[in-house]
C-alpha positions in Angstrom: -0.6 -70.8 78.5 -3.5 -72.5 77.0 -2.6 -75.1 74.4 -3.2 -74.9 70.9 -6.9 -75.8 69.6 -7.2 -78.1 66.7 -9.9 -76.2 63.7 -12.8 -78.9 64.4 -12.7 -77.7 68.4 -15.8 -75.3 68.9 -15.2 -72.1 70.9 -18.5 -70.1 70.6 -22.4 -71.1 69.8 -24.4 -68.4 68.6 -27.8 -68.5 69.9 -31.0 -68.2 66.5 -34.0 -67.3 68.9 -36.8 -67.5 66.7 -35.5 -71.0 65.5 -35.0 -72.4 68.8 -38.0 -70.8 70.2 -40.6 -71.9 67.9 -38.8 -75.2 66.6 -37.3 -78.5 67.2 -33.5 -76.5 66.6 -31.0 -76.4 69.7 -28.4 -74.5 67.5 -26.7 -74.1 64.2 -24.3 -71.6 64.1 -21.0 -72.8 66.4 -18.2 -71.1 65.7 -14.7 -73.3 65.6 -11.1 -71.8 66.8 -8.7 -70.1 65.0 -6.7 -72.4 62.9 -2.6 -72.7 62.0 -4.1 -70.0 59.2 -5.5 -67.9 61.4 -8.9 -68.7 60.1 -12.2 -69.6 61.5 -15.6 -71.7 60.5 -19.0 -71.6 61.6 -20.7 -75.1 61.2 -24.6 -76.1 61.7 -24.2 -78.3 64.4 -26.3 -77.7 67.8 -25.2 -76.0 71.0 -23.3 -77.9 73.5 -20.7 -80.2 71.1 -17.0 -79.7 71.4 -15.9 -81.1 68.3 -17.2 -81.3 64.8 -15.9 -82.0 61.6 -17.2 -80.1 58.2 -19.7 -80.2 56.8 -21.5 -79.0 53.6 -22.9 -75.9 54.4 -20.1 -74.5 56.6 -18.9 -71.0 56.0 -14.9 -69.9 56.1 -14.4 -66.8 58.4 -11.4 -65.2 56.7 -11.0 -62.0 58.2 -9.3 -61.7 61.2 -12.8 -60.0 63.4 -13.8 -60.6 67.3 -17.0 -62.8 67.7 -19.5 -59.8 68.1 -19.0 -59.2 64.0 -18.8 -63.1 63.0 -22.4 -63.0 64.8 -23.8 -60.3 63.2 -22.6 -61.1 59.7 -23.6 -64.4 59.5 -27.3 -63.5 60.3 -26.8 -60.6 57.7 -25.6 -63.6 55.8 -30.0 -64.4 54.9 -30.8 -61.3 54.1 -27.9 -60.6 51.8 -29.1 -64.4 50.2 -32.0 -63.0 49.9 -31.4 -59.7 47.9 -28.8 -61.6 45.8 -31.2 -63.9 44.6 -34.0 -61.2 43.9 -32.1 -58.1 43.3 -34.7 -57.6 40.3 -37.8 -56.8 42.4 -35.6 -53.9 44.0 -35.9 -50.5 44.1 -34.0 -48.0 45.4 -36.3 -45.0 44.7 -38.8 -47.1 46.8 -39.6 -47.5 50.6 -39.3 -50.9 52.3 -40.6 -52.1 55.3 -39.0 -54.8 58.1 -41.0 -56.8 60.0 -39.4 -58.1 62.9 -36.6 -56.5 65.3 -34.3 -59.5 66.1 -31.1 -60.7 64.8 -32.6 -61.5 61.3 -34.9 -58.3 61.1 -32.1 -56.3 62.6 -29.1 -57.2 60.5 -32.1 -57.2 57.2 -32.0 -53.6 58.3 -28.3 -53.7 57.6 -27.9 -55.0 54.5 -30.2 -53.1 52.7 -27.9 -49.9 54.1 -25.4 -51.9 52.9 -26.8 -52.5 49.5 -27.5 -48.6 49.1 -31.2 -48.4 50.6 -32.7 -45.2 52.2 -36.3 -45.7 52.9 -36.5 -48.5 55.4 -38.7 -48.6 58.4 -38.8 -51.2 60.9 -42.2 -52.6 62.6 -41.7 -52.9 66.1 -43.6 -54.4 69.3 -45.2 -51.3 70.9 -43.0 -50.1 73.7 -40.1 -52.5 72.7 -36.8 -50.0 73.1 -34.3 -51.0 70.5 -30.9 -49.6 69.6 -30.3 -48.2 65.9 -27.7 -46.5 66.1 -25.4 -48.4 64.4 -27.3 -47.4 61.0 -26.3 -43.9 61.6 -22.9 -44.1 62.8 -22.2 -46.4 59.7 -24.5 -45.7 56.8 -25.8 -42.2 58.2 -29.2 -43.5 57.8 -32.1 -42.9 60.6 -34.4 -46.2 60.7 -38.0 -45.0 60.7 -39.3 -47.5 63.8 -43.4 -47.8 63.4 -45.5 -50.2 66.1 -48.6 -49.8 63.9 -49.7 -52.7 61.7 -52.0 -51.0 59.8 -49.4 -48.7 58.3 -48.2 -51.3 56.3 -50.7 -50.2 53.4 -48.2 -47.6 53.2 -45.8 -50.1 51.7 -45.5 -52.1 47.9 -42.2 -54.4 49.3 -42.4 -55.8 53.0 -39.9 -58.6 54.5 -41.1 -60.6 56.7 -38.4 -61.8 58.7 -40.6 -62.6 62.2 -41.2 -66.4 61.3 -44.1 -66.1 62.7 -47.5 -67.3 60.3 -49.8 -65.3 62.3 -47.9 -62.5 61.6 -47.7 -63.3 57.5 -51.3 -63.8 57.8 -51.7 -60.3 59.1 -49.8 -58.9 56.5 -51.4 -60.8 53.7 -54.3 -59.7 54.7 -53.6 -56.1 55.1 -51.4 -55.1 53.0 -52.2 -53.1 49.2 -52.7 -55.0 45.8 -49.7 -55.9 43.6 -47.5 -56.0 47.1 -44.3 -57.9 46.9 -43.9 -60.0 50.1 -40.2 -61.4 51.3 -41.0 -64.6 53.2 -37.3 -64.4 55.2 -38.1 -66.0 58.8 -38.8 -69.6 58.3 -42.6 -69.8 59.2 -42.8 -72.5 62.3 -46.6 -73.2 62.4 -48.6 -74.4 59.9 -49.7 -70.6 57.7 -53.6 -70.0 57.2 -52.9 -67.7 54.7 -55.9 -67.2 52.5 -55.2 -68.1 48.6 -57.9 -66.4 47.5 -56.9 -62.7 49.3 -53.4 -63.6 47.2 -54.8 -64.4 44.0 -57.6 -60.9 43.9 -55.0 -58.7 45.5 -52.1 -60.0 43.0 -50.3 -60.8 46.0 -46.1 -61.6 44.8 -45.2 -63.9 47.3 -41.0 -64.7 47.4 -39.6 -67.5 49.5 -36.3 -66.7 51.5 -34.8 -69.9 52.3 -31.3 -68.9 52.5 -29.7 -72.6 51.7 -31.8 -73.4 48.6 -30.5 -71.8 45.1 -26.8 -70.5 45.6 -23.8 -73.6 46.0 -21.9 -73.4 49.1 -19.1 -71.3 47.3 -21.0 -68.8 46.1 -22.2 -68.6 50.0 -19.1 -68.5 51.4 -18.1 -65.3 48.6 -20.9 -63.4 50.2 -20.5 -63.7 53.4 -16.7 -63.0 53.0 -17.8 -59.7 51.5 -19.6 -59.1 54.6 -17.1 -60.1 57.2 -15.2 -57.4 55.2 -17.6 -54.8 55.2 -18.2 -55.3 58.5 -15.0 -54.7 59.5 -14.6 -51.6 58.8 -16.6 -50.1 61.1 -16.2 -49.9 64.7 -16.7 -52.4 66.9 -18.4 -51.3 70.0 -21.2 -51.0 67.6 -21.0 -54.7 67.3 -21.0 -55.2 70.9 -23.6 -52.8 72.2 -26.2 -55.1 70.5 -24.8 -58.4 71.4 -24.3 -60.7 74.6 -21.3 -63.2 75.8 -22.0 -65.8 78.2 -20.8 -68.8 79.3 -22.4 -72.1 77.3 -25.0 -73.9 80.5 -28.3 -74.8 79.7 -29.7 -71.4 81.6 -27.8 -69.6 79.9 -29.3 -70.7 76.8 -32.6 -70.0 78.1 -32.4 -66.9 78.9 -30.8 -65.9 75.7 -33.6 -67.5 73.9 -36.6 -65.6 76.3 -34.2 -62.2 76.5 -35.5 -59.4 73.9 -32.2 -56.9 75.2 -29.5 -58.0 72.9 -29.8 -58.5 68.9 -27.0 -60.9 68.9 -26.3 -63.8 72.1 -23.2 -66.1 71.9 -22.6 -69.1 73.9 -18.9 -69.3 74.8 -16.9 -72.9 76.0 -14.6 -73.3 78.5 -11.5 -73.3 76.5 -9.6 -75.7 79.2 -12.6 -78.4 78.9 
């Protein structure tokens, strides 16, 4: 029988790829044991430390819910940021495009279902095979997948969640006057994005950082709302899309280079 684990002792490390790939990250989102209160917390600290106290931006995981849905909530956790913060710009009646098909893009995909979104397509790598159907089995909505740049046009709101400047180049560049751009990935290279395109297109540019603008509480009430949300819903779902290995150094790799799974988790030896 394996002893109790005190709250600050860290069971899982969920891998960010895009962070880690393109910057100087090696983790952010470990995930602590249950506590006397059978509660858990994820805390920014990066992968491979065992113990951790709190800090200021950790959340509270209140619902009792296997590791597959913490995961997945807490990177539907930025999007949901985001849309709280600019639920003015939108609209409902109106289609949005995704750009970008891993854990942010994806779980983006999800909260607009969640928020009561439609009309969402998802730009995809040509060839890249990706499993949706989560969004049908819970929302009964059919992503429309597209792997042709040039259709943005098509679009007046597009979220960029890719972190990738090249890519928000592109769709500066291409996409129609008076278009409303959501900047969620964190952009790792330095963006040659031309001012002067924005400024004769009437370009809206929006900012996504997901820690500046809302306190740590109102954070927390969000993502609880999620971790409740998500649930409800079944969890094979969950784990079709996600990936549990053992915390090594190659195993950290290859969940950084691996384009399979949406979601990969680093799990510790929980006798040492």
């Amino acid at each position: 029988m394996l002893k109790r684990k005190k709250v600050d002792e860290i069971e899982y490390s969920i891998i960010s790829k895009g962070t880690e790939r393109e910057g100087s990250s090696k983790g952010y989102m470990a995930v602590t044991f249950c506590d006397s209160n059978k509660k858990r917390k994820i805390l920014p600290i990066p992968h491979g430390i065992k113990k951790s106290h709190y800090n200021l931006h950790y959340l509270d995981v209140k619902e009792d819910v296997n590791i597959e849905k913490i995961a997945f909530s807490r990177f539907q956790l930025i999007p949901a940021i985001m849309y709280e913060k600019n639920r003015r710009y939108f609209d409902k009646k109106e289609s949005i495009l995704v750009i970008g098909s891993g854990s942010v893009g994806f779980t983006t995909c999800m909260e607009l279902c969640r928020q009561g979104h439609k009309k969402i397509s998802l730009l995809i790598r040509k060839n890249k095979q990706i499993k949706t159907n989560i969004f049908k089995e819970i929302y009964g909505i059919s992503l429309n997948l597209i792997s042709d740049f040039k259709k943005i046009k098509r679009f007046k709101y597009i979220i960029d969640a890719t972190g990738n400047s090249d890519v928000l180049r592109k769709i500066v560049d291409l996409c129609n006057p008076f278009s409303t751009i959501f900047i969620l990935g964190t952009p790792r290279k330095k963006p040659l994005i031309n001012s002067l395109i924005i400024h004769r297109k009437n370009i809206h540019l929006i900012g996504c950082h997901e820690i500046i603008g809302l306190t740590n509480k109102e954070r927390n009430y969000i993502f609880d709302n999620i971790i409740k949300e998500n649930k409800k819903h079944p969890t094979f779902l969950y784990q079709q899309i996600s990936n549990i290995k053992d915390y090594s150094k190659k195993n950290r790799e290859i969940g950084l280079k691996t384009d399979e799974n949406i979601i990969e988790i680093l799990r510790y030896n929980q006798d040492g």
